[in-house]
C-alpha positions as CSV (number, residue, x, y, z in Angstrom):
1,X,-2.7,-11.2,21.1
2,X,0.6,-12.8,19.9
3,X,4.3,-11.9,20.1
4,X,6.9,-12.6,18.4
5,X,10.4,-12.6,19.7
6,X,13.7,-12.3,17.3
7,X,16.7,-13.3,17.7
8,X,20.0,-12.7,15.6
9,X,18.8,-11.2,12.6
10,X,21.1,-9.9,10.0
11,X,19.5,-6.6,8.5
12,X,22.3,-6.1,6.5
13,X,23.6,-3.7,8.7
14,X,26.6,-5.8,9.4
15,X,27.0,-8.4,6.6
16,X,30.3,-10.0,7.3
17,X,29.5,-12.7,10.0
18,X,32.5,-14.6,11.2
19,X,32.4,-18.4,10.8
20,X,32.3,-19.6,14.2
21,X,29.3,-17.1,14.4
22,X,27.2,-18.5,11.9
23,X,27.7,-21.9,13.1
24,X,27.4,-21.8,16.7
25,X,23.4,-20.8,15.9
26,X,21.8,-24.7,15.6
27,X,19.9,-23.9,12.9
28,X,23.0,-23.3,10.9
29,X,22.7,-19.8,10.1
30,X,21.7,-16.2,11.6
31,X,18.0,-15.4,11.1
32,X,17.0,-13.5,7.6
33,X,14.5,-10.6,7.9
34,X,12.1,-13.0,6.5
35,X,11.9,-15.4,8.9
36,X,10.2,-13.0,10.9
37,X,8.5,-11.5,8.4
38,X,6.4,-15.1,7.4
39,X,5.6,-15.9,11.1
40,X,3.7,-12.6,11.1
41,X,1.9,-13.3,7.8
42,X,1.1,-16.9,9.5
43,X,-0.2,-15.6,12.4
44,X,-2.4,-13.3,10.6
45,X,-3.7,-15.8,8.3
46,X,-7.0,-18.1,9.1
47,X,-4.7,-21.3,9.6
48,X,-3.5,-19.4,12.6
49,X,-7.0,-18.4,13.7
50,X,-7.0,-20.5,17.0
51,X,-3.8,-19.7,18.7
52,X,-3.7,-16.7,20.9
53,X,-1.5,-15.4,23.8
54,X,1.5,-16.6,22.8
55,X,5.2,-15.6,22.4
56,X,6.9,-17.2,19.5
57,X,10.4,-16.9,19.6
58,X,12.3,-17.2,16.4
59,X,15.9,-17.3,17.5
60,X,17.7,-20.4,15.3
61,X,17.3,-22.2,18.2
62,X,19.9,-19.7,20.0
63,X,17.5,-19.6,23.0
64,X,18.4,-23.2,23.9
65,X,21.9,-22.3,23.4
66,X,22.0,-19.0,26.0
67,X,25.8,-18.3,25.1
68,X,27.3,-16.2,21.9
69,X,31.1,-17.3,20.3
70,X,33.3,-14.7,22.0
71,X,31.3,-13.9,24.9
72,X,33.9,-13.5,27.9
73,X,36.3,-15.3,26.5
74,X,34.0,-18.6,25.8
75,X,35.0,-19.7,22.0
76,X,32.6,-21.9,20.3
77,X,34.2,-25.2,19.3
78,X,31.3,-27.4,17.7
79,X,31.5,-31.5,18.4
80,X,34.0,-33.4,15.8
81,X,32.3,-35.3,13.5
82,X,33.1,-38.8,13.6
């Protein structure tokens, strides 16, 4: 048995995502509906056939992260680029 774990996915139920939200995730953007969607159809396919007890987390990397823009006050400021 498998699991899969989303993150921040955007449904569509709130479509208007501000800036600093989008890029604080480090993949750049919040997860689509899809993203889950083709793990699932992976792990169901024979390419996945030898890969069991696991939790897959599918999160933009937000896991790593562990802190959302406007969270107690904290803002997220990225790194200037040089």
């Amino acid at each position: 048995m498998n699991c899969i774990s989303p993150g921040w996915i955007d449904t569509g139920a709130n479509p208007q995502h501000s800036a600093p939200d989008i890029r604080q995730h480090p993949a750049g953007r919040v997860g689509a509906p899809s993203d889950i969607a083709n793990m699932a159809l992976y792990l169901c396919s024979e390419a996945a056939s030898f890969i069991s007890g696991e939790n897959i987390t599918i999160d933009g990397g937000m896991s790593r992260l562990m802190v959302y823009h406007d969270d107690c006050g904290w803002i997220y400021a990225p790194p200037e680029e040089s």
